[in-house]
N, C-alpha and C positions, 0 to 999 in steps of 0.2 A: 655574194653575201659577205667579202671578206671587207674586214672591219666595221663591220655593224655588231654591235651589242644589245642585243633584245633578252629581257627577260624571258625566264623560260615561266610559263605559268600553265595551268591545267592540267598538272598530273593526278594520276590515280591508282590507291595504293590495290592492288590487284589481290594480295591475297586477303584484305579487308573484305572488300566488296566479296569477294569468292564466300567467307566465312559469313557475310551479314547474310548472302543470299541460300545461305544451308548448304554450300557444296562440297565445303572441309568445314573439319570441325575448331579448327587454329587459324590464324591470322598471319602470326610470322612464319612465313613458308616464303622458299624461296621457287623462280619461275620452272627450273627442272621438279620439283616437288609436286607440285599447281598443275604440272601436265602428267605428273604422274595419280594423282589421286582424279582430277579432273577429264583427261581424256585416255589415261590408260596407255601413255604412247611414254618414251625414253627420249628424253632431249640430250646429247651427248652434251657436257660439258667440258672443252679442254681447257685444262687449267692456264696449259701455257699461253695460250690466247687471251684467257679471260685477264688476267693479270699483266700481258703486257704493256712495256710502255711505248708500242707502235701502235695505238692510238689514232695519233693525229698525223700520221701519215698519210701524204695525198702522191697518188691513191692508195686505197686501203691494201693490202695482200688480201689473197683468195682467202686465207683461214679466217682473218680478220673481217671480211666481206660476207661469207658463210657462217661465221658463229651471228652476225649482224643480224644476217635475213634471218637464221632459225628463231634468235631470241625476237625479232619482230612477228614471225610466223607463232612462234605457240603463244604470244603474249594475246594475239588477236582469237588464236584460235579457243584458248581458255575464258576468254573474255565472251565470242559467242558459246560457246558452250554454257556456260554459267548462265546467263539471258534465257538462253533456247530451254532449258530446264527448267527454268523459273515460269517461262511462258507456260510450259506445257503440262507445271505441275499445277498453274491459272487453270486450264483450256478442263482439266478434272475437276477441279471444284464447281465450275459454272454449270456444269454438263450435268 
């Protein structure tokens, strides 16, 4: 993929959706916050990761690689959650 330039398009602001679907009561929340009201679980945040500028380094370091996956892993994991609750707060009213 290197030098191709594609918009990025289709994001989704997570703790909107979280707050439209009744799962927090705020909006601006950030993704450790979202798994903490959300699934009750600690996303460790190191700062010094989050903030570096080893980035775009190929390949990535293990810390850089592991803060990646986790922020992939609760992003998804809040995302069914929030769904799964909404389903099943449906699955009560029809019943």
């Amino acid at each position: 993929m290197k030098g191709i330039n594609l918009p990025f398009s289709g994001a989704l602001e997570l703790g909107q959706l979280a707050k439209k679907k009744n799962a927090i009561s705020w909006a601006n929340v950030g993704l450790a916050d979202l798994v903490s009201f959300v699934l009750w679980k600690y996303l460790p945040k190191n700062l010094f990761v989050c903030v570096s500028e080893n980035w775009d380094m190929h390949p990535l370091s293990d810390a850089h690689a592991s803060y990646a996956a986790l922020d992939v892993f609760a992003t998804w994991g809040v995302f069914y959650q929030v769904f799964r609750t909404v389903r099943l707060k449906l699955d009560k009213i029809s019943k």
